[in-house]
N, C-alpha and C positions, 0 to 999 in steps of 0.2 A: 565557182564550183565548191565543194565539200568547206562548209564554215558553221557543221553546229556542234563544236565544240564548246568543254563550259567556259563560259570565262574567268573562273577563278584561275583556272589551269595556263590566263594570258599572262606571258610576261613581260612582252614588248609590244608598243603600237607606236604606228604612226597616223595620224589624221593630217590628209593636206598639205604634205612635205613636199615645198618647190623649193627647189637649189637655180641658179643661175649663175652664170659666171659672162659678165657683159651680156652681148644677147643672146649667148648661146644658154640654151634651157634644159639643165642636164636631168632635174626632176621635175615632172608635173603635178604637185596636186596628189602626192602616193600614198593613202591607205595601206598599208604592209602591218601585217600581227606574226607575231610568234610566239608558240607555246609548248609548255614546260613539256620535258618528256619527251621531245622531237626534233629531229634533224631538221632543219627545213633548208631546201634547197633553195640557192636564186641564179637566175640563168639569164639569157640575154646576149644581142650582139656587143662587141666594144662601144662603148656610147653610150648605154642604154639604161646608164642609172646603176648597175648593180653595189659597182666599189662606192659611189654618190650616198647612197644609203647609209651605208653600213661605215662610213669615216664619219658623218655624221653622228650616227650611233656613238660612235668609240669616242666622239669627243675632237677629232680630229682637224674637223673644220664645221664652224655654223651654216643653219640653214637660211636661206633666206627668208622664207617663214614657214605658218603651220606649226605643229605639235607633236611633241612625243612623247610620250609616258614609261616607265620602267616602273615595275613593282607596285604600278598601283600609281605612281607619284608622278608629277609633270616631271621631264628628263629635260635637261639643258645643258650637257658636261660642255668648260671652256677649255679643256686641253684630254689628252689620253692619261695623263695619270689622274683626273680625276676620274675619268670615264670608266676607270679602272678600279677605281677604290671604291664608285657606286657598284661595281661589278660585273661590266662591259668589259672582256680580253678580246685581242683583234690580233691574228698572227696576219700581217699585211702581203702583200704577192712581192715587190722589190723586198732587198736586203733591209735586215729592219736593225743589225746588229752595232756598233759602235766600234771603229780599225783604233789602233794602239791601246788597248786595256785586255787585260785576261777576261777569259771565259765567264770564274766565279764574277770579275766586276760588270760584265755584261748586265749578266743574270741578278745582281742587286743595286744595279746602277739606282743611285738616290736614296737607297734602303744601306748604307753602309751602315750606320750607328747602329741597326742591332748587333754589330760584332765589335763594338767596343766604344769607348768614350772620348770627348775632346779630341774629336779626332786623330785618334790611335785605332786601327784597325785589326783588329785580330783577324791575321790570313789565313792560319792554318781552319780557326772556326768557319769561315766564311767558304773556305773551300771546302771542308767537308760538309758543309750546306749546300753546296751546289752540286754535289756528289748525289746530295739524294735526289735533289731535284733533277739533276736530270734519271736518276734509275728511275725515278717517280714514272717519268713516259716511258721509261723498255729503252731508254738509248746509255750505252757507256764505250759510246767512241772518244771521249773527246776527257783529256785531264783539265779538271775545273783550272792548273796554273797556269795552262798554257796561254800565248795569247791567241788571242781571236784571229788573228789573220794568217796562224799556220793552219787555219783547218780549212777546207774549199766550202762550195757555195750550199753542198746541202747540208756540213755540220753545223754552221753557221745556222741557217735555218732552225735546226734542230733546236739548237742552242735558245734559240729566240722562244721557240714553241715552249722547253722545259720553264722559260720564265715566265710566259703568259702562263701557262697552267697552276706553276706555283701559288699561285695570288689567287688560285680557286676561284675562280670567275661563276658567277651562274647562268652568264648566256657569252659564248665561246663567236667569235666570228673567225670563220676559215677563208681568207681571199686569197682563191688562186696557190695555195702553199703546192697543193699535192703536184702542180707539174714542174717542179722545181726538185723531185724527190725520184730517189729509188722507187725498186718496188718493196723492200723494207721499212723504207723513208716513211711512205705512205702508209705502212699497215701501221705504224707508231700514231698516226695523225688519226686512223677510223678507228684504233682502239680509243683514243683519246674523247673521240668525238661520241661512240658505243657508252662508253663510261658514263660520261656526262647525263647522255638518255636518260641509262637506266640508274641515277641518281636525281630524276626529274627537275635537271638544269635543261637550259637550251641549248644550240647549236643553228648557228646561222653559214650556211656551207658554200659556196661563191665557185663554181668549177664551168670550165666548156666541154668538161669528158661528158657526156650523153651516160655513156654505161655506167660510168662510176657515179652518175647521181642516183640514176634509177634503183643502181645495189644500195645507197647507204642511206639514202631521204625517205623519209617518211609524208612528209609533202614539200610542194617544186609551184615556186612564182616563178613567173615570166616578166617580165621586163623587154620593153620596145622604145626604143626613144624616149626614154625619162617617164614613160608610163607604166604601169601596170597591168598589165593583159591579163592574165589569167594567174588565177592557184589551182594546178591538181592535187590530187589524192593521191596513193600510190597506184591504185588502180589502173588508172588513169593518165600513167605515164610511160607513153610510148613513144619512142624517138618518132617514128613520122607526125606521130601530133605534138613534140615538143619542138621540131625544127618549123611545121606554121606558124604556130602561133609568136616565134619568135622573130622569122623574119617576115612576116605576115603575106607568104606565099609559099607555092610548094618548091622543093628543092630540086631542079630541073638540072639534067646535063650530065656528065663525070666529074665525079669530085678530084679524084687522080687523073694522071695521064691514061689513054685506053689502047696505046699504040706498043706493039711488039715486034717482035725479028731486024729491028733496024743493027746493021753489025757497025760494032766499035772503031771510031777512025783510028789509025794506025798511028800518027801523030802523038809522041808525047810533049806537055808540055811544063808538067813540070815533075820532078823526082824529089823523093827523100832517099838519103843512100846512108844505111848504115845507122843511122841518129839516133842519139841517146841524150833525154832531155836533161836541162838541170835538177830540175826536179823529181828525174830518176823513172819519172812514172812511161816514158817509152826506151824500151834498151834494145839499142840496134835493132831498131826499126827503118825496114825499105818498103817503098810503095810507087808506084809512075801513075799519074794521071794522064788522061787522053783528051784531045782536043775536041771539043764539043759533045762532053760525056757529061750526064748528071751520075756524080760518084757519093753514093753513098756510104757514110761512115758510122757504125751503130754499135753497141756493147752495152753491159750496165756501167753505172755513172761512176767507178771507179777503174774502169778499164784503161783509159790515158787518150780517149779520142777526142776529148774538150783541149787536153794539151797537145796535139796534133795539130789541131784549128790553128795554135798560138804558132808552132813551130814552122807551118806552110808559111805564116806570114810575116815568121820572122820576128815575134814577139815573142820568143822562148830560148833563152840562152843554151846551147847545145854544149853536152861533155865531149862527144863524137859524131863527127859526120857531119856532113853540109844538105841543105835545101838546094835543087838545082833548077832554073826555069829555062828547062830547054832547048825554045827559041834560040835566044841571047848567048847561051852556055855558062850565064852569071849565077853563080850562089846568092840564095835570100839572106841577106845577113841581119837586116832590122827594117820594121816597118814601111820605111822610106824606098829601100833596096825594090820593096818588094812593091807597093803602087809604081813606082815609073817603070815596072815592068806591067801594068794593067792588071795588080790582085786588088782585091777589095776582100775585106775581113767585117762580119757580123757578127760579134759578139753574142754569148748565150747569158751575160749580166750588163742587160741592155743599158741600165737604169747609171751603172757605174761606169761602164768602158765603151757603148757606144752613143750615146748622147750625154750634154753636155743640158741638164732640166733647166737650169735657172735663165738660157739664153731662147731665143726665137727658133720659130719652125724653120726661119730663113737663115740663120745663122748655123743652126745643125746641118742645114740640105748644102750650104755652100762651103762647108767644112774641111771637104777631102777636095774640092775644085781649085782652091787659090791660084797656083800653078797654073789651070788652065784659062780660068776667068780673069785672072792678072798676069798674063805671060810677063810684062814690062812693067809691073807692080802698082798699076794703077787698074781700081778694076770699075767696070760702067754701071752706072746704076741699070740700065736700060737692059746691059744681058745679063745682070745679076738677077732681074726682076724676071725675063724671060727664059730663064738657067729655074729657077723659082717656081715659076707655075706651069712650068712644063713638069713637075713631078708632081707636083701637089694635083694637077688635074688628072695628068693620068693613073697617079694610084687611088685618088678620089680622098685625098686625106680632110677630113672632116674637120675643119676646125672654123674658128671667128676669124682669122685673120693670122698671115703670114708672119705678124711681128706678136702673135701670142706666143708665150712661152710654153715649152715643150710638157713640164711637169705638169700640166693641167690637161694635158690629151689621155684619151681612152688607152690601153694596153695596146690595140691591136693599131691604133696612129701612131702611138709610137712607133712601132715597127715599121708602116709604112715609109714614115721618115727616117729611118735608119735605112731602108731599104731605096728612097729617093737621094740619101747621100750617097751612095755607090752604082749607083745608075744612072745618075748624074754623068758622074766622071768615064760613066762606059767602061765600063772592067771586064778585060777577057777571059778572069779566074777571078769569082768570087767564091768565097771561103765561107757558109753559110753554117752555125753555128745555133742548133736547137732554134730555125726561126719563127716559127710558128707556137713558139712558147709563150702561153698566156692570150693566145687571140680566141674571135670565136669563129663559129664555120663559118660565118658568109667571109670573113678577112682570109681563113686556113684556104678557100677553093678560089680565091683571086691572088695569094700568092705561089699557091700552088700554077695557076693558069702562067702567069705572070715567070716563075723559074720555068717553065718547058716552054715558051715565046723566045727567051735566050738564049734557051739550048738550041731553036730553030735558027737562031741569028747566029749560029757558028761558038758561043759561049760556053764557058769551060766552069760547071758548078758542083763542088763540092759541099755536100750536105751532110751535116752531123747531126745527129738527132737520137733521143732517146725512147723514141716512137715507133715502135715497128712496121703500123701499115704505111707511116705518112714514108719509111725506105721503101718497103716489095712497093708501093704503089706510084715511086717516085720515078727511083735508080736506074740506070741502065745497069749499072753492074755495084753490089755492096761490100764492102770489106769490114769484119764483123773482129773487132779487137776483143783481147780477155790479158788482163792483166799485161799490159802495156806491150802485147807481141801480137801479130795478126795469128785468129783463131779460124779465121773459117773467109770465105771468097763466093760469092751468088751470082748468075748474069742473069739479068731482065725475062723472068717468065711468068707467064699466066699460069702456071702451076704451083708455085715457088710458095713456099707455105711458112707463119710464122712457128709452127714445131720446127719444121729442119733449121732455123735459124738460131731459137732458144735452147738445140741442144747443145749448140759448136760456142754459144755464148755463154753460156750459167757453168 
């Protein structure tokens, strides 16, 4: 569709770009341009070549073969700083930051000598360098001396974005940042991206949000299986013809649950009484969960409901008040406490706390099992193997082979294998933690199916999420935090509307 553009105006091409990784064939043969002055969108399910592309571009990893041009010139970058200094930025979808260094060294990691000599660093220069770089994006959350790991997952972010921008890029790659973000977050990211436009740089934009590509792109690839399907226009970009052509059929069924009036079992099973995190961010916070309820937990992204996740499961040191699991009458005291009561905990920074990238799909899925696969500490290969592909088949995780490594699965496999570790082990309270962050629809409406199949099984799921239909469309009943107190309480209605939610919330 729409390609008669001039070509002067090109400022990236690919001809013929196939990536493989063993026999798995993550790109085919992909023709992809982008040009100057334009957002261009790329979409696509997890699998489907988008992030394949565009790390390529950055330098990140080589292609298998085929060509690519920048500026006119055949492109071949061997790492991301160079990819960066020909003028390729990539704000990546996992944490791209550096734990033990300040902010300002983040932000000039490898660049320290322009603030001093023979290595002597002048800090105060450097930090008030990083001062401007980040005012540069519209963010001044964060003191350039601090270190990096007092600030949580979206300043961090931030942080990473003011240094890709620094370095003035002329074709910006966006994978995936924006659902990792406020709604602040984000407006930092499309002013960023607007900018660039209208100083006729590029913009390569990598999202599953449908609405938010349609608002910001100016044209939208498709991507299916390591191929290329189509480029629209903006015209020409309407969610029912962007969800065929991507998963090359119509989208049939409910994507949410479609069931109402079912009343709450009376059964609790587990309590927060009172609790006040270490971290300060929930103060005398109580809550009861119900036996076979999907509870949802929503707020903006500094409300304290990511630290809630941590505190049900006993991963958050408490100043007051205990976690109670009702059955039993045991307080959660630490992780361990809290699986041999049947919690399982999903992580919303997949990449760092709930898998483990450099080991196998098999070694992640039998992770949280030991215990039960080695009751007398021997374990069999035979039910490890069949412990194994009973998750792999039924969440249909896509990969080459059970002993590949995790760090080379699509976004949304990951997930699945983060979600085949704790359904493994059968957990009666899973603790589910922004899960559907970073997949695309066809992954979002199977594990969507996949949490209310649980809840039918008698399963107790608490869901946090910064998404508001994936709650009204989830929940039986939502509790809606604001500054680390409960603001507002919804039960499961076909009428239940995201205004009356965003008023009790913002």
């Amino acid at each position: 569709m729409g390609d008669n553009k001039a070509d002067d105006a090109l400022i990236f091409e690919t001809r013929g770009l196939t990536k493989t990784f063993g026999p798995t064939v993550a790109l085919n043969s992909v023709d992809f341009k982008v040009y100057r002055g334009k957002i261009t969108g790329l979409i696509g399910e997890n699998g489907s070549g988008k992030s394949t592309i565009t790390s390529i571009a950055a330098g990140m990893q080589p292609p298998t073969s085929g060509e690519m041009y920048f500026k006119g010139q055949p492109h071949r970058p061997s790492s991301m700083i160079e990819g960066a200094k020909l003028g390729i930025g990539m704000i990546v979808q996992e944490q791209g930051t550096i734990s033990g260094i300040t902010v300002a060294q983040n932000i000039f990691l490898g660049e320290e000598d322009k603030f001093g000599k023979l290595g002597l660093v002048n800090k105060a220069r450097m930090n008030a360098e990083a001062r401007k770089a980040l005012e540069n994006i519209g963010y001044t959350g964060a003191d350039p001396a601090a270190m990096i790991d007092s600030l949580n997952f979206q300043d961090r972010k931030l942080v990473e974005i003011a240094k890709v921008v620094y370095n003035a890029p002329e074709m910006l790659v966006v994978d995936e940042t924006t659902t990792a973000l406020s709604q602040s977050g984000r407006e930092i990211v499309y002013n960023i991206m607007k900018k660039m436009r209208d100083e006729n740089k590029a913009v390569v934009f990598i999202s599953h949000d449908l609405e938010e590509l349609i608002e910001i792109c100016d044209t939208l690839t498709v991507l299916r299986d390591g191929v290329l399907v189509t480029t629209l226009d903006r015209e020409e970009m309407v969610p029912d013809t962007i969800k065929r052509f991507m998963v090359g059929r119509e989208m049939k069924g409910h994507y949410y649950r479609n069931d109402y009036g079912a009343a709450i079992h009376k059964d609790i099973v587990l309590e927060a009484q009172q609790v006040t995190s270490g971290t300060g961010m929930l103060m005398n916070f109580s809550m009861q969960v119900h036996k076979g309820e999907i509870l949802g937990i929503g707020g903006l992204s500094h409300c304290g409901m990511h630290e809630l996740g941590r505190v049900l499961f006993g991963d958050e040191k408490l100043l007051t008040g205990r976690v109670v699991h009702q059955p039993s009458g045991e307080a959660i005291t630490s992780p361990q406490t809290a699986m041999s009561h049947g919690l399982g905990y999903v992580s919303k920074d997949r990449d760092r706390e709930s898998l483990v990238l450099t080991a196998t799909i098999r070694d992640n899925i039998i992770s949280a099992s030991y215990d039960k696969l080695a009751p007398k500490g021997i374990m069999k290969k035979s039910a490890v193997k069949t412990f194994v592909n009973t998750q792999v088949d039924s969440l249909s995780v896509k990969c080459a082979s059970v002993d590949q490594d995790v760090q080379y699965l699509s976004g949304g496999n990951k997930q699945k294998v983060v979600f085949g570790k704790w359904i493994g082990r059968n957990c009666d309270i899973l603790i589910l933690d922004c899960p559907t962050r970073g997949v695309d629809i066809g992954v979002k409406a199977a594990m969507y199916q996949l949490i209310y199949e649980m809840k039918q099984a008698g399963k107790t799921i608490i869901m946090i999420s910064e998404e508001l239909p994936e709650l009204i469309g989830m929940s039986d009943r939502l509790l809606i935090l604001k500054n680390g107190a409960l603001a507002g309480e919804f039960v499961r209605s076909p009428q239940l509307s995201e205004n009356e939610i965003i008023e009790v919330m913002v």
